[in-house]
C-alpha positions as CSV (number, residue, x, y, z in Angstrom):
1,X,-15.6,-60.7,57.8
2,X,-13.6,-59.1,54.8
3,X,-14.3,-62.4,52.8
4,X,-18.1,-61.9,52.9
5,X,-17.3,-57.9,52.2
6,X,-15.6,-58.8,49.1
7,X,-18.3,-61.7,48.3
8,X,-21.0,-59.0,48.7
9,X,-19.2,-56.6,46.1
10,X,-18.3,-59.4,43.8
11,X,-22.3,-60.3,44.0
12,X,-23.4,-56.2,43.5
13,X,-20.8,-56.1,40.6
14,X,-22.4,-59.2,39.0
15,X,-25.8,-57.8,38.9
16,X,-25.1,-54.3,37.6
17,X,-25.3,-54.0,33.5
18,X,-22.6,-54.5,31.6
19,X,-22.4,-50.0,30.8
20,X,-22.3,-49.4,34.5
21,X,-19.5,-51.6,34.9
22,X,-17.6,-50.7,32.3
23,X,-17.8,-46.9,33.6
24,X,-17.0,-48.1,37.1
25,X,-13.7,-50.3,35.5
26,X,-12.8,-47.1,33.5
27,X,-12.8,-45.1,36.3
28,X,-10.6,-47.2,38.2
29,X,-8.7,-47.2,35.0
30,X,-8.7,-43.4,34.9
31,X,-7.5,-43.0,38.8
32,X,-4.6,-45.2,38.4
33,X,-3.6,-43.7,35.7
34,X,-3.4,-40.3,37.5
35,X,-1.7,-41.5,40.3
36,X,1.1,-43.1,38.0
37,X,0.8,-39.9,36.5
38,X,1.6,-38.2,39.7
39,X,4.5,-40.8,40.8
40,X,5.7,-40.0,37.3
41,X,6.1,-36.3,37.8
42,X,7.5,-36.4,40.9
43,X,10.4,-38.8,39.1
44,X,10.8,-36.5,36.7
45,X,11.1,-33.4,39.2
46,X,13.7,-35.9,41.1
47,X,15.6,-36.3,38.1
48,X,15.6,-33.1,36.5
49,X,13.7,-34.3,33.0
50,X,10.4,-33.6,31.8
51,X,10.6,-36.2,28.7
52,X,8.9,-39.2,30.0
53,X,6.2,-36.9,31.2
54,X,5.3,-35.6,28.0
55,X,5.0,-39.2,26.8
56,X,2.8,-40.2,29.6
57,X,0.6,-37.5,29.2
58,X,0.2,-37.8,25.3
59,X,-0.9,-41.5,26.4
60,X,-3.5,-40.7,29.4
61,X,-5.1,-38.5,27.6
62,X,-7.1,-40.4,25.1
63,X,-7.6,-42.7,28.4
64,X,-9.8,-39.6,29.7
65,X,-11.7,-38.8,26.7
66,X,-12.6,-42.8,26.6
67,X,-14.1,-42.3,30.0
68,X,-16.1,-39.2,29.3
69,X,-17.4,-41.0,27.0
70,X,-18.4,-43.9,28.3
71,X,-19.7,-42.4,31.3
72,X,-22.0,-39.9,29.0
73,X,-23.4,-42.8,27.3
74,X,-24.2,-44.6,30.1
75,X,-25.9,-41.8,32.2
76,X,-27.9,-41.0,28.5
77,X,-28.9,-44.9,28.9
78,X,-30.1,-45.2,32.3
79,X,-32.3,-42.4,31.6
80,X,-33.7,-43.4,28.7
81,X,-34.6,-46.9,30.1
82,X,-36.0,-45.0,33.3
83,X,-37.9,-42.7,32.0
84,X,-41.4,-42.8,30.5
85,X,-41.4,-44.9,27.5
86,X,-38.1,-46.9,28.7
87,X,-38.0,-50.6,29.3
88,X,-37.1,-51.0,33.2
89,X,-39.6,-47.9,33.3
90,X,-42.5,-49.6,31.9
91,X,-42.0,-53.3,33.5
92,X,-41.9,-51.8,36.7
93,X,-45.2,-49.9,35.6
94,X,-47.0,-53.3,35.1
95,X,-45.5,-54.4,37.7
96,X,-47.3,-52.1,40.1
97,X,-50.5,-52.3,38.1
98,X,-50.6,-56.4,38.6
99,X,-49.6,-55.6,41.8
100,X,-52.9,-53.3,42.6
101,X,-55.2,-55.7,40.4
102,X,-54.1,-58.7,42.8
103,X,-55.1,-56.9,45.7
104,X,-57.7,-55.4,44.6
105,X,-59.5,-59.5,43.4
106,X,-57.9,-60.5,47.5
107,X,-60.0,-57.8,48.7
108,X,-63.6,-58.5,46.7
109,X,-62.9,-62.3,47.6
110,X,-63.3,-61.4,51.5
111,X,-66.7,-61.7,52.5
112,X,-68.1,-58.7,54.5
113,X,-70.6,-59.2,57.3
């Protein structure tokens, strides 16, 4: 059961775009980072020192701006591709209109009584 979980999530993570993944990598980047974070301060609090802290944090924090970042750019592109004028916006548009004229020759092909 947990293999065809995992299978399932491998196959949604495969057909996401490459800027959606790479926001949901960072941010399981980003959270494990914090928690390291976290285990780090508690060490330090246990130890009486605050030096490796410091470092840690002078080296998570370009982590975070990377991930605002990414994330901002990604949001910014999903609605510009979703919105009027966008690419998935306007295929799905003809879609729906080849869609309608299909139906619409189906329905002048049935012959009323």
């Amino acid at each position: 059961m947990a293999n065809k979980k995992k299978n399932r999530l491998l196959k949604h993570l495969k057909s996401i775009g490459f800027t959606n993944r790479l926001s949901l990598y960072s941010l399981g980047f980003l959270m494990v980072s914090i928690v390291l974070g976290f285990i780090l301060a508690v060490m330090s609090i246990n130890h009486e020192t605050n030096f490796a802290l410091a470092a840690y944090t002078c080296s998570v924090a370009p982590i975070g701006t990377f991930v605002s970042i990414a994330i901002g750019k990604s949001i910014d592109k999903s609605k510009f591709e979703n919105t009027s004028g966008g690419v998935k916006y306007e295929m799905a548009l003809a879609s729906l209109n080849a869609t309608d004229q299909a139906e619409s020759i189906e329905d002048d092909s049935i012959p009323t009584i």
